[in-house]
KEKOL-201377 format. One record per residue (C-alpha): residue in three letters; x, y, z. Coordinates in pm, whole numbers, plus 50000, padded with zeros to 5 digits. Each point is the difference from the previous one (the first is absolute). Layout:
BEGIN
ALAXYZ
...
***
This chain:
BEGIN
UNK518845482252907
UNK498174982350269
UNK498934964950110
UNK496744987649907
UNK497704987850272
UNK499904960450052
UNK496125000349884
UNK501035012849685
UNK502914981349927
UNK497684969250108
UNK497035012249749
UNK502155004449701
UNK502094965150044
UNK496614981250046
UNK498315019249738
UNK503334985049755
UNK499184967250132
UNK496064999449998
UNK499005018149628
UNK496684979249981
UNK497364973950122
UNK501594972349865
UNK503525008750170
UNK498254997650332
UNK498354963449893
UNK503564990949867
UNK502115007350320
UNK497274986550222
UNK499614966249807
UNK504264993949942
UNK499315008750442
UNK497544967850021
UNK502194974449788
UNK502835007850161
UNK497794992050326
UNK499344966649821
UNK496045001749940
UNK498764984249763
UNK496495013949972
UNK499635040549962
UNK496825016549937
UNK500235040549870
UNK496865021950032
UNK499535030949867
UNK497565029450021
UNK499665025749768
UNK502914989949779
UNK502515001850299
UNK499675031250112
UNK497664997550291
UNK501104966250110
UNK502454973449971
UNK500194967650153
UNK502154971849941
UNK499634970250199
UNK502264967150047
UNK500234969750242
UNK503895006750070
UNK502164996150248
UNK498995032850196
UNK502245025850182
UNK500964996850280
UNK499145014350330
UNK503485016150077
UNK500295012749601
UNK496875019450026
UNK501155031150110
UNK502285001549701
UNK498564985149731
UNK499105027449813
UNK503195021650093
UNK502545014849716
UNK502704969349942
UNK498884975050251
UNK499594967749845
UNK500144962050047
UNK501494985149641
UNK504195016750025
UNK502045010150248
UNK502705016049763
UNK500685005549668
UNK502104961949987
UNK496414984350025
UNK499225016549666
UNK501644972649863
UNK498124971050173
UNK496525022249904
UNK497164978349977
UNK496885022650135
UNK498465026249819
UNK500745031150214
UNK502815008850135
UNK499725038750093
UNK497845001950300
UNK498325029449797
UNK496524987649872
UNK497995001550333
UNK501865030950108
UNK498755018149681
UNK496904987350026
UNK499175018150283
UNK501255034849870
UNK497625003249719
UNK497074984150169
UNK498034980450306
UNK501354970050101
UNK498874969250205
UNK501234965750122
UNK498664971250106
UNK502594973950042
UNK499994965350211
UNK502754974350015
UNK500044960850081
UNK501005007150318
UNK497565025250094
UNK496664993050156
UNK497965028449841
UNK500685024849714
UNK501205035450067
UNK498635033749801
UNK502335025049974
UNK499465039449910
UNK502905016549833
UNK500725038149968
UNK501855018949731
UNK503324994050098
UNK499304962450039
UNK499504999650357
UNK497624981950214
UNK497145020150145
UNK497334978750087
UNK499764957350060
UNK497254982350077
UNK498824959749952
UNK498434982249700
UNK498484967949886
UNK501404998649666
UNK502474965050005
UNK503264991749930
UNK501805026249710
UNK499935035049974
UNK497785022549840
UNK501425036349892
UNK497075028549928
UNK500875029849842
UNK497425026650009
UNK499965034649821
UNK503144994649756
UNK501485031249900
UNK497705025550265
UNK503395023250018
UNK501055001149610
UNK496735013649871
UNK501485001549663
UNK500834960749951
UNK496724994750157
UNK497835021449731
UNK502384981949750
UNK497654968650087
UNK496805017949955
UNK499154991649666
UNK498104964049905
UNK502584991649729
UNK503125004750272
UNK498124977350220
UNK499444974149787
UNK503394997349881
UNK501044999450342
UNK497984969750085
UNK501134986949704
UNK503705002050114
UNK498914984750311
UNK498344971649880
UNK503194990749756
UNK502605002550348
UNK497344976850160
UNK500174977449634
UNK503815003950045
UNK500394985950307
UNK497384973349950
UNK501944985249739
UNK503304999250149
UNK498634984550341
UNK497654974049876
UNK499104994650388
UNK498995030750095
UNK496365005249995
UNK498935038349902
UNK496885020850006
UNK499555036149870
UNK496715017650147
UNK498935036749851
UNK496795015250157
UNK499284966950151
UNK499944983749652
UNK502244967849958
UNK502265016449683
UNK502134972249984
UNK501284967850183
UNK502234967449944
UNK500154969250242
UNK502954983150078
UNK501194975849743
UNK503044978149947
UNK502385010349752
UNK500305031349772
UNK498274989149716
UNK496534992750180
UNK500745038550150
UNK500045010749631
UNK497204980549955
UNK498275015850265
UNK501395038849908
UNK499574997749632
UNK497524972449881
UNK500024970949828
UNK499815011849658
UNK503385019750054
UNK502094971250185
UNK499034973549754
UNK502395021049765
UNK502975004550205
UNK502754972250080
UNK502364992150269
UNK503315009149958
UNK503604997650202
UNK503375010149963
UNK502654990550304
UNK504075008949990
UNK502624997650295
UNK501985027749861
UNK498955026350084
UNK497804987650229
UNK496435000249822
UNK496274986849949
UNK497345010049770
UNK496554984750000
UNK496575009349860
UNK497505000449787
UNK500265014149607
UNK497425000549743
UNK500384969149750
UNK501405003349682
UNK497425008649734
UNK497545006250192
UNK496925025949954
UNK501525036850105
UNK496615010650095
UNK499804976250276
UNK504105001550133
UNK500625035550008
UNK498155030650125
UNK500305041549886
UNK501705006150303
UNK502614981950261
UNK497744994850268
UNK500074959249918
UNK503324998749961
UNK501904987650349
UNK503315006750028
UNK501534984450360
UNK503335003150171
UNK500834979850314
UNK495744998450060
UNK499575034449954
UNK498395015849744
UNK502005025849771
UNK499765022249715
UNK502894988849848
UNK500495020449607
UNK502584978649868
UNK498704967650041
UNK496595012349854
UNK501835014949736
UNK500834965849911
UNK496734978950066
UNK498335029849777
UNK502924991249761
UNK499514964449964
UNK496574995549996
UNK499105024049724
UNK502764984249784
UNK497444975249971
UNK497585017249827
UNK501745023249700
UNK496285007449877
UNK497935005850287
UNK499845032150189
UNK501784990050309
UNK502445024550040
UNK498295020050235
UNK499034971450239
UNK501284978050265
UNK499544969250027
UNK498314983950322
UNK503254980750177
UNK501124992950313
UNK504125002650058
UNK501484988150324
UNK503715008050048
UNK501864985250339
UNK503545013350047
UNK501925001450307
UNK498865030150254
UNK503615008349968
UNK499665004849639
UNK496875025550047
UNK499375033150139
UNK496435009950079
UNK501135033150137
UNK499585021149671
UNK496595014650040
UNK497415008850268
UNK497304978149929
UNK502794967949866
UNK498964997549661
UNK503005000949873
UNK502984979150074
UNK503534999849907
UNK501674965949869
UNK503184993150067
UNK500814978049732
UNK497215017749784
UNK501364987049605
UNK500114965050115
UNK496725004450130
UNK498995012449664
UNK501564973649806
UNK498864974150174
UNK496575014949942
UNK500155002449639
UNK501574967349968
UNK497274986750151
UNK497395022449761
UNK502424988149679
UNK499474962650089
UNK496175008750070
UNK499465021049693
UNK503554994949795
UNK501745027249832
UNK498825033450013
UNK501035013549600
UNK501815032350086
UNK498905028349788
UNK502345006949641
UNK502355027350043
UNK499695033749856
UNK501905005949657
UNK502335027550049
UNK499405028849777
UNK501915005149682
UNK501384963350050
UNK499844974149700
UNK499164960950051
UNK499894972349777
UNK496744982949942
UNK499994968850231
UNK501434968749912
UNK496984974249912
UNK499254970550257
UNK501334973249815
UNK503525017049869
UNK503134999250210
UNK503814996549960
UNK501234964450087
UNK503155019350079
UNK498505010850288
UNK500574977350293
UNK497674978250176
UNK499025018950326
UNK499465030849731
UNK497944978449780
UNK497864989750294
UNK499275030750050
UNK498095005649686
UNK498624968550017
UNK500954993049672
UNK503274976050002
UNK498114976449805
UNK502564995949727
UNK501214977549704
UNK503434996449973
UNK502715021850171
UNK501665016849735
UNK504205006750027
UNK501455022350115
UNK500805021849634
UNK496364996149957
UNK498455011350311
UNK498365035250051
UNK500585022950298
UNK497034994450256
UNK497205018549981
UNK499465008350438
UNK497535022449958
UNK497744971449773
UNK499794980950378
UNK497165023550155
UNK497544999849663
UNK500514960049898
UNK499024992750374
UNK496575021249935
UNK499624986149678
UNK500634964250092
UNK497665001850255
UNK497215009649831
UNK500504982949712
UNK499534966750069
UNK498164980250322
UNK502244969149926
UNK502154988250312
UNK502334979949738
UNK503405017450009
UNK500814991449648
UNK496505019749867
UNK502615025049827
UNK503115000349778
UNK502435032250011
UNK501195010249685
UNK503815001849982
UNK500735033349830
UNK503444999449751
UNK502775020450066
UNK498985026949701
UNK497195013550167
UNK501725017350291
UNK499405032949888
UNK496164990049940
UNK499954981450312
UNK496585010850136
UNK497144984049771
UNK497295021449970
UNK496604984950113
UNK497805021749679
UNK502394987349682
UNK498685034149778
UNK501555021850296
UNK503064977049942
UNK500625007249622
UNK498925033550031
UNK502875004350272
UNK502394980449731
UNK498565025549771
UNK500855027050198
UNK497035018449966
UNK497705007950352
UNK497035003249791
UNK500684992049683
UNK500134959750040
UNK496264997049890
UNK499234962149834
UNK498345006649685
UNK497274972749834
UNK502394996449726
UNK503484991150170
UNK498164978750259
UNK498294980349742
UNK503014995649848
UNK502034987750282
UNK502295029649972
UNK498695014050353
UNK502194992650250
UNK503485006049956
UNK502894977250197
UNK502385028850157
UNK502954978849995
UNK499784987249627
UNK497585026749831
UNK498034973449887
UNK495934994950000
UNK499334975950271
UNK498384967049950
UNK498564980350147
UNK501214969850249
UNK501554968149827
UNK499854966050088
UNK503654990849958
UNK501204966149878
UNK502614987949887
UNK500775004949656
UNK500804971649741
UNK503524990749919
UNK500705027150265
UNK503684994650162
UNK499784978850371
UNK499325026050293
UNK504084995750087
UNK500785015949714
UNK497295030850060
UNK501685003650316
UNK503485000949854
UNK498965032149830
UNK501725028750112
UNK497795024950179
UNK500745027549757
UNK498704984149784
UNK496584990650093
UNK497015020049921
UNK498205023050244
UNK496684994450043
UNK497435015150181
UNK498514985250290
UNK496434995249849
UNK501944977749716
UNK502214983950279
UNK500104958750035
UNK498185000150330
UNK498335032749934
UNK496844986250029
UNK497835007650315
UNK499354967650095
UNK500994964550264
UNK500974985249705
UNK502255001249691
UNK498604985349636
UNK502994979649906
UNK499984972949649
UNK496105002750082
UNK500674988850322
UNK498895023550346
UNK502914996250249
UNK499465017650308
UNK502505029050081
UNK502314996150244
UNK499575016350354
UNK502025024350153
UNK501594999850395
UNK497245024950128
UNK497434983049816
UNK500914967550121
UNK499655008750365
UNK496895024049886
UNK498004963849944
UNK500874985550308
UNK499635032450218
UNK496845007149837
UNK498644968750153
UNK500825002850372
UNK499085038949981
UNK496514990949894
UNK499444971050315
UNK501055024750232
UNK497295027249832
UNK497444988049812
UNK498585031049977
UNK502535018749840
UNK499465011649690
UNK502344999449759
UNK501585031150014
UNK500994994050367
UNK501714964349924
UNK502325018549712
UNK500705019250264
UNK500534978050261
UNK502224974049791
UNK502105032849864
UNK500885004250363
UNK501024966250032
UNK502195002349736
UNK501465025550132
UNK500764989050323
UNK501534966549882
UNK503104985550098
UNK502754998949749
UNK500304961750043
UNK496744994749904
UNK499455023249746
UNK503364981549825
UNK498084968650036
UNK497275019649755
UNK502355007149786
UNK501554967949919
UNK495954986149971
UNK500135030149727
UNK502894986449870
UNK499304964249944
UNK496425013149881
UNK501885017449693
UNK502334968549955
UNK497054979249911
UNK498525028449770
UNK502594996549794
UNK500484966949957
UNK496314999149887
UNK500385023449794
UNK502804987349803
UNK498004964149995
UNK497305018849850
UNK501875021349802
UNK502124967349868
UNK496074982649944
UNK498955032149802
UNK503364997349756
UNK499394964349929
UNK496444999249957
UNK500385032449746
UNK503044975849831
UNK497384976649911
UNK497685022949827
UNK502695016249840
UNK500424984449656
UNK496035008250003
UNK500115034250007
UNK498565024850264
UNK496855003049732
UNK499674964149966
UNK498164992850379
UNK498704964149951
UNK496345005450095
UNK498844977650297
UNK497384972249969
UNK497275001050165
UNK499644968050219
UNK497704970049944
UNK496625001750202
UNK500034967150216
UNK496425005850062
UNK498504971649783
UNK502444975250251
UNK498415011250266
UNK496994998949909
UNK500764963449916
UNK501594994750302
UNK496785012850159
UNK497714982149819
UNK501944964950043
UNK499734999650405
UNK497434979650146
UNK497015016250130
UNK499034990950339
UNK496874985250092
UNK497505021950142
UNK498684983450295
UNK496304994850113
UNK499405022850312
UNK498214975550279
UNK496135012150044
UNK499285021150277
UNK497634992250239
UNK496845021149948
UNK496845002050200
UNK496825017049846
UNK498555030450308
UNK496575010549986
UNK499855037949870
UNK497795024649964
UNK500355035449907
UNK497265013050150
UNK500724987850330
UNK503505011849981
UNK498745034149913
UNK497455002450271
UNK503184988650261
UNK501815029049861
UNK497355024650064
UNK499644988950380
UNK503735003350060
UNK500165035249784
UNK496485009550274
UNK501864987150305
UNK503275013449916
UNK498355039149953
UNK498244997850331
UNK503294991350159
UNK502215029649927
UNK503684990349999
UNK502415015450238
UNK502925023449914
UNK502914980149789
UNK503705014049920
UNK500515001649672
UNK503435017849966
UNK502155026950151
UNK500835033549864
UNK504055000650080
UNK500255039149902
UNK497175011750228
UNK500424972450291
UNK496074987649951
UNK498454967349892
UNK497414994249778
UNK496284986750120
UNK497374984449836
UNK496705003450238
UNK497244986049807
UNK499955013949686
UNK501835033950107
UNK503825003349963
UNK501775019450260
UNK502655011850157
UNK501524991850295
UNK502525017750223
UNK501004970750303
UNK501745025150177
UNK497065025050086
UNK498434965550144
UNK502804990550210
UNK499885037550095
UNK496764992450121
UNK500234964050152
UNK503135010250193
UNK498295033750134
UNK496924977650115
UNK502374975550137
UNK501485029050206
UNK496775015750096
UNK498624965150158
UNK502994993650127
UNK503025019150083
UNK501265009350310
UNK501495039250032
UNK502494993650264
UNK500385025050267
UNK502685012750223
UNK499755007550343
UNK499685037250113
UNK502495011950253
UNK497275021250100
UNK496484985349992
UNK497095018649898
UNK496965006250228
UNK496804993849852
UNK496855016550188
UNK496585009549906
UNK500515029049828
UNK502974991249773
UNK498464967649903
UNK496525021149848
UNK497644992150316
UNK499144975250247
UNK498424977949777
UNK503334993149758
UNK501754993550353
UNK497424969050086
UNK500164989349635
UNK503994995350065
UNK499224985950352
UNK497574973549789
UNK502654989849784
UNK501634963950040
UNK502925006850353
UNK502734969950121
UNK499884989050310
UNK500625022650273
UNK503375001450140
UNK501445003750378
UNK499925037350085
UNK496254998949809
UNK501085015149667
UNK498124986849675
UNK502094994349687
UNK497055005649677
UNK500264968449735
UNK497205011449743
UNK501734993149673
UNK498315037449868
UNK502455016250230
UNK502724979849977
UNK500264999949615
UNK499605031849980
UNK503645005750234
UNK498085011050321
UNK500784980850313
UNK497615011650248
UNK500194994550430
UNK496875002550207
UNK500205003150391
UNK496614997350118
UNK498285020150282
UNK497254998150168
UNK498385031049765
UNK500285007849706
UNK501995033850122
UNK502274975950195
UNK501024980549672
UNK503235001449863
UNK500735001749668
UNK503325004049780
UNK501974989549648
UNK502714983150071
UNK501044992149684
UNK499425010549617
UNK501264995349662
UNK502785023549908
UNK499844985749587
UNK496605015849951
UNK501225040849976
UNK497725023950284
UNK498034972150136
UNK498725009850282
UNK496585002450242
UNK497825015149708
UNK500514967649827
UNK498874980150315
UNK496695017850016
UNK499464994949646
UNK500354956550080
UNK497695008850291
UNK497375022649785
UNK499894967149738
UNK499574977250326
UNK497475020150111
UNK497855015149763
UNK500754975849676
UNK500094969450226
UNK503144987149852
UNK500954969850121
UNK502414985949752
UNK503625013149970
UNK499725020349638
UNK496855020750128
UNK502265011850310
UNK502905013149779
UNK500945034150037
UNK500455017149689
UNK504235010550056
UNK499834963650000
UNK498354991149740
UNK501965024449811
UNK503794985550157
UNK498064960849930
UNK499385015949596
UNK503635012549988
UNK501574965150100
UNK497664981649800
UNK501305021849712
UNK503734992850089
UNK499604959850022
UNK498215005949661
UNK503115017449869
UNK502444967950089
UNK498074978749802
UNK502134987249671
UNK499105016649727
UNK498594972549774
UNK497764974550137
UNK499494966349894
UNK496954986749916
UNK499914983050313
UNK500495027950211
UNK497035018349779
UNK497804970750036
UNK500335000050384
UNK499775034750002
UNK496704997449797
UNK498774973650185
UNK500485018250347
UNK498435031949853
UNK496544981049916
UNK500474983350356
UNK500585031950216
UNK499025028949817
UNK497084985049823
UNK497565023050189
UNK501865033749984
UNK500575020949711
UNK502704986249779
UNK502195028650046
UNK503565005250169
UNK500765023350228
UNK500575032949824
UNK496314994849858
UNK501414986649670
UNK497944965349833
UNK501964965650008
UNK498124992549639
UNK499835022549751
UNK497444991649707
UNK501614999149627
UNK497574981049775
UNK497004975349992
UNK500684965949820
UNK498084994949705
UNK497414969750041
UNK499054996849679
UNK501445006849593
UNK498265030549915
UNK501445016250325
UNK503014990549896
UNK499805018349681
UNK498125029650150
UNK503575002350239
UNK502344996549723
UNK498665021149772
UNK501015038450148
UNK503884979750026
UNK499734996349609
UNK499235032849934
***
């Protein structure tokens, strides 16, 4: 074995750090927030691979850190591995610039505050500094990486293909999206082939940097949400797609608009997508949403402490410390967003036998209250004893809650009464929901429990598996005449009552209210019940969009969690609730037994028939008739006045008012907007169109800009020398002497103050001589916003001066300017709310027939402010001719 040589050890750890173009952009951008800028501008050529340049307006480096800044481990952010746990900068390595340079070219132009001019440094492979010379690029540094990947040929020709670059610029542009939206004030600009790909200005909070990243359509759907604890230490924020809204327009096929963050730094975190992914398609049982994501942004703050970044090379990935209270604390925040996610039923086991389920309405009041709650079915009548009770029924809770639920959209806790089932059915327990399964399982028979025409029109069907007897149907009980007082029923032994069947049952009956003497007396209510009604209530103000569902299961977990001093205090409500049943229903069983002692000597056959009533409608009618009629009064006379008329003049003034009104047409009038396409109806004469007010203030503002703006311009550390020859000829030299100069100063120099150069970012100094060989002049100053302006674009302001005789500021634009004028004019545009009043739109309509009455009425891309739809019939057979085709 033998050592390998420190260039190779250096190419294969910077070949592990830097795998592609968009680790490079990555490292160097995490490099210019931690230098605090908050503008950076990345420009690539040919995907990357020839050139990359990212530029910010930072703090700089340093004069005395240059000679290691792009050495293995030197760094600025630790000092030892304790600082990992005060981390609050992006890199911590001192690797990035150091790999860099071993798989490609690598300069750097850096100046700090402190510095009077900026410094260009040329860096070899091992990071070292070969070459410096002077710049005039300001305050910030600006890293360019040329020929990425020259010494790994094979990761080079892995780029070679259209499709690999594509989705590499891709990848690029969603970092740049990332870190847009998680520093609202940074402003970011991402250049390919000199193209402006994408760009966001700075804005104030994080949703305006959605706004700006993903559009309106797609932030309109998304809310706010926040979730804060002190232990652990924690704070979520974000934004989440609303409840119910459209899939098409929250989610996406793949995760690149989903935004996971951890301490500002954006992370690929599985488990907490695993959940958002979760949640959000629990929303939609029908739609195909499994395989999407849903467009979210997720900021989680934990102590540094708590986190370690040191897990991967490129810090994707990041290790939580307290990682399942993190998650918790996420999906309690998705439950109380979406509610409960249903969790999917559990697999039967094979060769294993289960009841049928209990049905919703049927449970055991045997079973105690928490138990009953859980079912959501403790609506009861009376509590039977103890010799009477069944065994509960547990495994009813789970199906009576689904049931329940569904069942009924009431919010009224006593909607349902819970049939007490008699101690002879414990063996038959479980009611079966289909009653022919039930008798052919009393039957014993699998398949040979058929219902034949004959025995079900006979009533003979169904068969009661405790008493072998045909079933029949519910009876309204009352009390029977010359029946023994209810204290001697209950004096009856139990042996020796009768068991019944719970269909045939006193308070069998699936209903809020028992039919007692002819009298409905609502049921009594049961502990959960009770506290079901008033729960139900609060549950609903704090979500009034839950559905039901999700308030069952919200006031089941209340019930649940109460104390055992209140829940005793719904249990002696319960109590008192069944106290005054009874006694009401012995009044009214006391009523029925005296009212049937009356009719007894009658006979049950003998019902006296009841009279119809006397019609009182002849006394009203009289009483009608016999009031005084009031006296209808004599309305005063209106004044009246007798006008001269004539039809024929009136229709000869309507003809000169129709004449003068069609010489005169009428100007452009709103009619209404179009709120799915952003546009506005307009009625020009008798054409309807369409207006888009944003391609005119796309135009107004550009105008506005052209006529007006100034480019400002930086001063050059090194001027530039203008002479004969790089000006075009002598004659473009005395067409800049010609233009408007300041006053001269002391020493003799002239300052230029012709508005063409100056708002164009040239700043121009003339010292005269006594020839024109003896002349000086130089640039002093030019706009660094406007990207590779330079002396070309001064001729061509001096060619339109000169041969076009442009006088006025827009002929003298250069066309990079016009261009970076068109691209700012674009972005204002953009900031613009997305619906407009009709004030704005009339002010914007009025300026457009003020200022750009002369041009062509398009915006800048070349595309029409008013598109034509239809022509307003003038008349009723044009009308008809229109209509017609619709009919059809």
């Amino acid at each position: 074995m033998k050592q390998l040589p420190a260039d190779t050890v250096r190419l294969l750890s910077s070949s592990q750090v830097i795998t592609s173009v968009v680790n490079v952009v990555k490292e160097l951008m995490e490099n210019s927030l931690d230098a605090g800028a908050s503008s950076i501008d990345v420009k690539l050529e040919n995907s990357g691979l020839d050139r990359i340049e990212v530029r910010d307006n930072g703090h700089g480096i340093k004069g005395e850190d240059a000679p290691v800044m792009a050495a293995t481990h030197f760094t600025s952010k630790i000092c030892s591995t304790e600082d990992l746990e005060m981390l609050e900068t992006y890199g911590f390595r001192g690797e990035a610039l150091g790999s860099i340079c071993s798989v490609a070219e690598v300069t750097v132009v850096t100046k700090t505050e402190e510095d009077d001019i900026s410094t260009q440094y040329t860096l070899n492979f091992s990071g070292e500094i070969v070459s410096q010379k002077p710049s005039h690029f300001g305050q910030g540094t600006t890293v360019s990486v040329l020929k990425l990947f020259k010494n790994i040929p094979v990761r080079r020709q892995y780029y070679s293909s259209t499709k690999k670059c594509k989705e590499e610029l891709k990848k690029i542009q969603d970092l740049l999206m990332a870190f847009a939206i998680i520093k609202p004030e940074l402003r970011l600009t991402l250049i390919h082939n000199k193209v402006v790909v994408w760009q966001k200005a700075a804005v104030a909070d994080h949703r305006s940097a959605l706004l700006a990243a993903l559009g309106g359509g797609t932030v309109s759907n998304l809310l706010a949400c926040h979730h804060q604890q002190e232990q652990p230490e924690l704070l979520l924020g974000g934004f989440f797609p609303k409840p119910g809204a459209d899939f098409s327009s929250t989610s996406s096929p793949n995760a690149d608009k989903t935004f996971i963050f951890v301490n500002n730094r954006p992370v690929h975190q599985k488990d907490i997508m695993k959940l958002l992914r979760q949640h959000y398609a629990a929303q939609y049982p029908d739609e195909p949403t499994r395989n999407r994501y849903p467009t979210a942004m997720l900021h989680v703050t934990v102590p540094p402490a708590s986190l370690d970044v040191n897990v991967t090379p490129d810090k994707t990935q990041v290790l939580l410390h307290n990682e399942e209270a993190v998650l918790t604390a996420v999906e309690a925040l998705l439950v109380s967003l979406y509610g409960y996610r249903a969790d999917p039923p559990a697999e039967k086991q094979p060769g294993s036998k289960t009841p049928p389920p209990l049905p919703a309405a049927v449970l055991t009041d045997a079973s105690p209250p928490d138990q009953r709650l859980e079912g959501l079915a403790g609506r009861h009548g009376n509590v039977p004893s103890d010799g009477d009770a069944a065994p509960s029924l547990g495994t009813s809770a789970d199906a009576s809650l689904q049931t329940s639920n569904g069942s009924s959209s009431s919010s009224v806790a006593e909607d349902w009464v819970v049939n007490p089932i008699p101690a002879g059915l414990e063996s038959n327990a479980f009611l079966y929901a289909d009653e022919a399964a039930q008798s052919a399982h009393a039957a014993g028979g699998g398949g040979e429990g058929q219902i034949s025409a004959a025995d079900w029109s006979r009533g003979t069907a169904l068969i009661d598996p405790a008493t072998r007897e045909p079933l029949r149907p519910v009876k309204i009980h009352q009390a029977p005449r010359g029946s023994p007082p209810d204290s001697e029923v209950e004096g009856q032994s139990a042996s020796n009552r009768k068991t019944v069947n719970a269909i045939t049952e006193k308070r069998a009956a699936l209903t809020a209210y028992d039919l007692i003497s002819h009298r409905a007396m609502r049921a009594p209510l049961s502990p959960a019940a009770l506290f079901e009604r008033e729960a139900r209530a609060e549950v609903l103000r704090e979500r009034p969009s839950a559905g039901l569902p999700e308030v069952s299961g919200a006031v089941h977990d209340r019930w649940k969690n109460l104390r055992e001093e209140d829940r005793k205090k719904f249990e002696e409500k319960a109590k008192k609730h069944l106290e005054h049943h009874d006694q009401r229903t012995q009044l009214a069983s006391a009523e029925g037994l005296g009212e049937a002692g009356v009719s007894g000597p009658r006979g049950p056959a003998q019902g006296q028939k009841r009279k119809a009533l006397l019609s009182n409608q002849q006394l009203l009618d009289q009483l009608f008739a016999a009031q005084p009629q009031k006296k209808a009064r004599n309305p005063a006379p209106k004044p009246s006045q007798l006008l001269p008329c004539s039809v024929a003049a009136l229709r000869l003034q309507l003809q000169r008012l129709s004449s003068q009104s069609s010489a005169v047409p009428p100007g452009p009038r709103l009619v209404n907007r179009l709120a799915s396409h952003s546009a506005w109806l307009l009625l020009c004469g008798q054409r309807l169109m369409l207006l888009n007010p944003f391609r005119v203030e796309e135009a107004l503002l550009f105008k506005r800009l052209l006529e007006n703006h100034i480019v400002p311009s930086v001063s050059l550390q090194k001027p530039i020398q203008l002479t004969d020859g790089v000006l075009g000829g002598a004659e473009y030299a005395e067409a800049l002497c010609s233009m408007e100069r300041e006053r001269p100063e002391l020493h003799g120099g002239v300052v230029f103050c012709d508005p063409r150069l100056l708002a164009n970012g040239f700043q121009i100094r003339l010292t005269p001589g006594l020839t024109s060989a003896q002349r000086h002049l130089e640039v002093t100053a030019m706009a660094d916003c406007v990207p590779f302006l330079g002396v070309e674009d001064l001729r061509e302001i001096l060619t339109a001066v000169l041969h076009r005789k442009a006088r006025s500021l827009p002929e003298c634009r250069p066309l990079k300017v016009t261009n970076y004028l068109q691209g700012e004019a674009v972005r204002l545009a953009r900031q613009l709310p997305a619906n407009l009043s009709r004030e704005d739109v009339e002010g914007t309509l009025l300026r457009m027939q003020q200022q750009l009455a002369g041009s062509n009425q398009t915006c800048i891309h070349g595309r029409p402010f008013l598109q034509h739809l239809s022509d307003i019939p003038s008349t009723h057979q044009e009308a008809e001719a229109l209509l017609r085709p619709l009919e059809l």
